[in-house]
RODRENLUM-96405 format. One record per atom (N, C-alpha, C): residue number from 0; residue in one letter; x negated, y, z negated. Coordinates in steps of 0.2 Angstrom, whole numbers, plus 5000, padded with zeros to 4 digits. Layout:
<recs>
REC seq type    X    Y    Z
REC NUM    A    X    Y    Z
...
</recs>
This chain:
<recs>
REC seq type    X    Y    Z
REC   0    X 4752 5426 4409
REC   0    X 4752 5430 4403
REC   0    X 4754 5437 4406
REC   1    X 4760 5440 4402
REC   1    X 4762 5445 4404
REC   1    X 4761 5449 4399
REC   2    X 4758 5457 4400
REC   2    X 4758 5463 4396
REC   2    X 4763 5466 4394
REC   3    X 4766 5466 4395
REC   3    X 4771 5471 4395
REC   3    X 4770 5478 4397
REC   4    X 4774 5484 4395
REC   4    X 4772 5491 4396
REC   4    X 4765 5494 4390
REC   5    X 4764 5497 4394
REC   5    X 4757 5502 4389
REC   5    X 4762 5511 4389
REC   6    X 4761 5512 4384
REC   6    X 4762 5518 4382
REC   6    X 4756 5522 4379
REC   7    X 4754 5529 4383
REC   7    X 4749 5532 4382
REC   7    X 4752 5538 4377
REC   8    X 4748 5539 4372
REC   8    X 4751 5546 4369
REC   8    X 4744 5551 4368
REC   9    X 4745 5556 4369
REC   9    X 4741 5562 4366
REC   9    X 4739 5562 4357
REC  10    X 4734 5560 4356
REC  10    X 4734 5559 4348
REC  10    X 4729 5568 4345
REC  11    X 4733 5571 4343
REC  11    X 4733 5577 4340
REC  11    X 4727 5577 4334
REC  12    X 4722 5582 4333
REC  12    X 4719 5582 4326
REC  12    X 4725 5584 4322
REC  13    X 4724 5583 4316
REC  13    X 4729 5585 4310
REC  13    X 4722 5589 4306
REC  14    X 4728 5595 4302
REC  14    X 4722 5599 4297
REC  14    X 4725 5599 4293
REC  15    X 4723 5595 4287
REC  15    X 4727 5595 4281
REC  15    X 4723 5602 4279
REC  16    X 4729 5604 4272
REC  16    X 4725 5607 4266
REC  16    X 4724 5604 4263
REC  17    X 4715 5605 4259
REC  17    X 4714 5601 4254
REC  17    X 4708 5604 4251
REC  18    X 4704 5601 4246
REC  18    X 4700 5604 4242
REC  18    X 4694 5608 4248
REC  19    X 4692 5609 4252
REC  19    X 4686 5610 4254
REC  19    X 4689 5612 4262
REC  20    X 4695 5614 4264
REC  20    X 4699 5617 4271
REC  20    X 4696 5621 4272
REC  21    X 4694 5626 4266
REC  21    X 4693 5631 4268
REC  21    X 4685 5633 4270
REC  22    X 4682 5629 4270
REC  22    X 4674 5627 4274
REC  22    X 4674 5628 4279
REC  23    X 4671 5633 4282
REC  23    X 4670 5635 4292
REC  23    X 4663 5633 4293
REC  24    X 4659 5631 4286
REC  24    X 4651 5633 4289
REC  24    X 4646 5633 4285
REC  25    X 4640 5634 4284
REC  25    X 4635 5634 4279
REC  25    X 4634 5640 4276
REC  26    X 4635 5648 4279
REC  26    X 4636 5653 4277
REC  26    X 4627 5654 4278
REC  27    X 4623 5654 4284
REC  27    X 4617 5655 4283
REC  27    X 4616 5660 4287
REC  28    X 4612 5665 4287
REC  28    X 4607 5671 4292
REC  28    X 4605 5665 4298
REC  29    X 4604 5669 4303
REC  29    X 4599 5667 4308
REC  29    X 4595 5664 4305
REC  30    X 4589 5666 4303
REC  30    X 4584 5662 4299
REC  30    X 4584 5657 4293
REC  31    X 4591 5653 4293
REC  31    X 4592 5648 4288
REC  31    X 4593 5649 4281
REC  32    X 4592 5656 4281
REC  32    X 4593 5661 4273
REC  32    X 4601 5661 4272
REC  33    X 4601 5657 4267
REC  33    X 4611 5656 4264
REC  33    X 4611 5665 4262
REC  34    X 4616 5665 4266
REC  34    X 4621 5672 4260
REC  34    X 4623 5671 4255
REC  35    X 4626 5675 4249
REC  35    X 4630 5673 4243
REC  35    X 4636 5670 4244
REC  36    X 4641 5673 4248
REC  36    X 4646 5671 4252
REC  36    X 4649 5672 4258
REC  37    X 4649 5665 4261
REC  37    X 4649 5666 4267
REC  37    X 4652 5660 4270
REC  38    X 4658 5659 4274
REC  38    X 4658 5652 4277
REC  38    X 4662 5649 4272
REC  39    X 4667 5651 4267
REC  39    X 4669 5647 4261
REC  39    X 4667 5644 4257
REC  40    X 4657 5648 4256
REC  40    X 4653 5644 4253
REC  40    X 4651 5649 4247
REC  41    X 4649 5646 4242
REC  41    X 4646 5650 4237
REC  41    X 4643 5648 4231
REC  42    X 4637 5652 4232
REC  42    X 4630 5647 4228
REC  42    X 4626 5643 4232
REC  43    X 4625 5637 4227
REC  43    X 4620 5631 4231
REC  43    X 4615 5633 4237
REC  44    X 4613 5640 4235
REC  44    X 4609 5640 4240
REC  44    X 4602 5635 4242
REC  45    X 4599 5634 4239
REC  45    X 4595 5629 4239
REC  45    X 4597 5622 4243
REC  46    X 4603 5619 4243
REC  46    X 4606 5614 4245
REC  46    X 4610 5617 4252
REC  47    X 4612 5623 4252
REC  47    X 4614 5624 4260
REC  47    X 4607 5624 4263
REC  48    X 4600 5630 4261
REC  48    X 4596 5627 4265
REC  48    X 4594 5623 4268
REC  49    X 4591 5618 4264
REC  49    X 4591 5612 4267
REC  49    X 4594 5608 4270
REC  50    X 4603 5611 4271
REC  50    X 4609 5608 4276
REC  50    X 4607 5611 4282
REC  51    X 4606 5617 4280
REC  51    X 4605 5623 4287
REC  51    X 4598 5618 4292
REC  52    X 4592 5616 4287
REC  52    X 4586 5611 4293
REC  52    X 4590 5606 4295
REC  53    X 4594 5603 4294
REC  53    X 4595 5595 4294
REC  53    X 4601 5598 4301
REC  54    X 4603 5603 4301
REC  54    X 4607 5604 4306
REC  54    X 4605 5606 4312
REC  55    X 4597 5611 4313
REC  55    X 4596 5613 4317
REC  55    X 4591 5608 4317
REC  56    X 4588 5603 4314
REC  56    X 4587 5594 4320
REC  56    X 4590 5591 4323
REC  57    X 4594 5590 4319
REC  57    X 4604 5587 4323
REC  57    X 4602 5591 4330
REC  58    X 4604 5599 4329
REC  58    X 4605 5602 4335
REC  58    X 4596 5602 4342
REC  59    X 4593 5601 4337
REC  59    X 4586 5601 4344
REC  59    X 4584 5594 4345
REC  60    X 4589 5591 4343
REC  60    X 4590 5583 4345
REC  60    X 4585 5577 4340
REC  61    X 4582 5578 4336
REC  61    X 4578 5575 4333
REC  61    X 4580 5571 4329
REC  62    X 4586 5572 4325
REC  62    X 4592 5568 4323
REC  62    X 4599 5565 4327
REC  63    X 4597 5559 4328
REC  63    X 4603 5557 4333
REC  63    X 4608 5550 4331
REC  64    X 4613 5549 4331
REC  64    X 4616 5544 4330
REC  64    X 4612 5540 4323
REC  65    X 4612 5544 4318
REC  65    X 4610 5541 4311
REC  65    X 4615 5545 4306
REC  66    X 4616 5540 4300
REC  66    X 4621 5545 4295
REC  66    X 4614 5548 4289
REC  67    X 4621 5551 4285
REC  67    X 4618 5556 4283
REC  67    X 4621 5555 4274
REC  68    X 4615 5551 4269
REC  68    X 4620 5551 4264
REC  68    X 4619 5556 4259
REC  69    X 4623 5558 4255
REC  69    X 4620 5565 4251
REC  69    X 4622 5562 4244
REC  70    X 4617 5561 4240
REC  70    X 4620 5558 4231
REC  70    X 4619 5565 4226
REC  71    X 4624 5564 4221
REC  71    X 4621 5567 4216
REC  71    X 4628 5568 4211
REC  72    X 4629 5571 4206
REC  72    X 4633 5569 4199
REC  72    X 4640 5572 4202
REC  73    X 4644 5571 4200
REC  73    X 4651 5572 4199
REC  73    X 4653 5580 4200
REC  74    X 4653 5586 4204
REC  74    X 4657 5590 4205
REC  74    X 4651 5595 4204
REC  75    X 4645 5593 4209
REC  75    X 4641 5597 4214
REC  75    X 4639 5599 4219
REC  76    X 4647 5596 4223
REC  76    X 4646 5601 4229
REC  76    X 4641 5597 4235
REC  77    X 4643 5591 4233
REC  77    X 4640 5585 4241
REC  77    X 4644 5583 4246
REC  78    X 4652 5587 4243
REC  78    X 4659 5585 4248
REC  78    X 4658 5591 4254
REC  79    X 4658 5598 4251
REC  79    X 4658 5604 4251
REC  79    X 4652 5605 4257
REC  80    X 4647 5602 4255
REC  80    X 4639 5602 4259
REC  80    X 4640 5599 4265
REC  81    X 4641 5591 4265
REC  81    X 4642 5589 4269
REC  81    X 4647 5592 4276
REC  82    X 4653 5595 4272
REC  82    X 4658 5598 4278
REC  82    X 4656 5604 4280
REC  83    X 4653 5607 4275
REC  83    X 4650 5613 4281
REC  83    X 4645 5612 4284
REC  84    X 4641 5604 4284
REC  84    X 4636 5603 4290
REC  84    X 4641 5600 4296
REC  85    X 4646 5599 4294
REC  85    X 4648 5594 4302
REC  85    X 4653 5599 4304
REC  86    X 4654 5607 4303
REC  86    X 4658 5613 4303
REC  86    X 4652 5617 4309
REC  87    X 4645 5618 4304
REC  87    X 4641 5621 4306
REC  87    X 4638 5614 4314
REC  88    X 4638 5609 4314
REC  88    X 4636 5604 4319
REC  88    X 4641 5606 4327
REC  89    X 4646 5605 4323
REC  89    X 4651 5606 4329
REC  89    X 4657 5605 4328
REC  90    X 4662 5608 4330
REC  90    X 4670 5606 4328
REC  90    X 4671 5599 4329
REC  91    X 4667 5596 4334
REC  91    X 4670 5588 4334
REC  91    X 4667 5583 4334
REC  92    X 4663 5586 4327
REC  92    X 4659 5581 4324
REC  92    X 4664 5576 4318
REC  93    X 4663 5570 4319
REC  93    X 4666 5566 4315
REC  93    X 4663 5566 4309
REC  94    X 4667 5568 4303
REC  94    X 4667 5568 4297
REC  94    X 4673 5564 4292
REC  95    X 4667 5560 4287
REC  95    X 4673 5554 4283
REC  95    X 4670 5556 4278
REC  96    X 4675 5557 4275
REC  96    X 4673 5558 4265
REC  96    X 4675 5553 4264
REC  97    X 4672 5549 4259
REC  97    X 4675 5543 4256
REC  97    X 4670 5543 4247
REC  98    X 4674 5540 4242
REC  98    X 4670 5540 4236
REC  98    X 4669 5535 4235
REC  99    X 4665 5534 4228
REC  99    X 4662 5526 4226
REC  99    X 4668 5525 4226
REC 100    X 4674 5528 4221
REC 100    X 4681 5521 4221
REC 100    X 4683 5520 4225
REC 101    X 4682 5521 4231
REC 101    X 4685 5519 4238
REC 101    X 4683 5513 4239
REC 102    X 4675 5513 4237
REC 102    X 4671 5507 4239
REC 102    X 4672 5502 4236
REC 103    X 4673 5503 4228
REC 103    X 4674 5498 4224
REC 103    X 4682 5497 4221
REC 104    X 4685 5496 4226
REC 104    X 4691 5495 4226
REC 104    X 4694 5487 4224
REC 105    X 4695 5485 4223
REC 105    X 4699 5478 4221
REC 105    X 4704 5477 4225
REC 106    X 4704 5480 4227
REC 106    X 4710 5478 4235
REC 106    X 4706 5476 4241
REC 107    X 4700 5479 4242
REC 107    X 4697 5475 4247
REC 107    X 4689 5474 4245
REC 108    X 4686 5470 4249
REC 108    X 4678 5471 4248
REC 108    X 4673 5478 4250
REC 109    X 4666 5478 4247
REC 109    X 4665 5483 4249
REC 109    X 4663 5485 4256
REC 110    X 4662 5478 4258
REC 110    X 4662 5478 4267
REC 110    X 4665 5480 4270
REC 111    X 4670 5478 4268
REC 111    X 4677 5479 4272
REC 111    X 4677 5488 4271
REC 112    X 4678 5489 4266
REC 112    X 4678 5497 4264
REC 112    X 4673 5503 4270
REC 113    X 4668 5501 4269
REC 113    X 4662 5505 4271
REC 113    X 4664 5503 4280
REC 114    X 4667 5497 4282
REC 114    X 4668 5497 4288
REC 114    X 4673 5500 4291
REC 115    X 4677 5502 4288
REC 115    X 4682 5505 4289
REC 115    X 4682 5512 4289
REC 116    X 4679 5516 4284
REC 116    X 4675 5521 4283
REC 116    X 4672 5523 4291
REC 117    X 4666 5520 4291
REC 117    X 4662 5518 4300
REC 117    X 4667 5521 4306
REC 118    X 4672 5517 4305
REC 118    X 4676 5516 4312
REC 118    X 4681 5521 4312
REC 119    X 4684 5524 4306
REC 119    X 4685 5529 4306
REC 119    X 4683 5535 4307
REC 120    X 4677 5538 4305
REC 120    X 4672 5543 4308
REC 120    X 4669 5542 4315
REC 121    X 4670 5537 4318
REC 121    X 4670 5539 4324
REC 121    X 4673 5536 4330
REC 122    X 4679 5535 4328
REC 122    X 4687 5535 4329
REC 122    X 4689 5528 4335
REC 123    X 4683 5525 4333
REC 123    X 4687 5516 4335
REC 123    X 4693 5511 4332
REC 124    X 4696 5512 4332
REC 124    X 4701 5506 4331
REC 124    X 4702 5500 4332
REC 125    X 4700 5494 4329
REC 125    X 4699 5488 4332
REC 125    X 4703 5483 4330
REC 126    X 4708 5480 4331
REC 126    X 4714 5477 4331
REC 126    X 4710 5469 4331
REC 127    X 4709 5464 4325
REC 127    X 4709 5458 4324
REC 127    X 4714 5454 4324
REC 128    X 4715 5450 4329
REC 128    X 4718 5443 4330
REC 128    X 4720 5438 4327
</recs>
């Protein structure tokens, strides 16, 4: 069995623009107190706070290797939330946005969907046979 050649490449982050680029952060005080605006953020302060604990667990290790699912209506700012916890976590935290119709796709199952999702976010690749 021969291999042939491997070619190694350098794989580059890409930064699109998009609805929510412009998010650096939670826009919080030291003490976890959201400013009005700050970090790309504005309002939601109720919901930054509670991003702001859920990220200084993350950071004192008490959250580890579990996801993190955030629900609620159409055009509340759970896209928004979410990116500025994984902004505020660490630039190279793996972050996938995906929506119900991604999941409920007719093109593939929802397994398949949500796997893909998974493996994306934390950047494995696995090549089926």
């Amino acid at each position: 069995m021969e291999l042939g050649n491997i070619e190694i490449r350098n794989i580059s982050k890409i930064e699109r623009i998009g609805a929510h680029s412009h998010i650096t952060g939670l826009g919080l005080k030291e003490n976890y107190e959201p400013l009005d605006i700050a970090d790309g953020m504005v309002g939601q302060h109720s919901a930054r706070k509670a991003a702001g604990l859920i990220v200084k667990m993350i950071k004192d290790g008490h959250i580890a290797g579990r996801a993190l699912l955030i629900v609620g209506n159409p055009g509340t700012g759970k896209t928004a939330v979410a990116m500025a916890i994984s902004k505020s976590v660490g630039e190279d935290t793996p972050f996938v946005s995906i929506s119900a119709s991604e999941v409920y796709s007719m093109d593939i199952s929802k397994t398949e969907a949500l796997t893909q999702a998974f493996r994306k976010s934390i950047g494995i690749r696995i090549k089926e046979e």
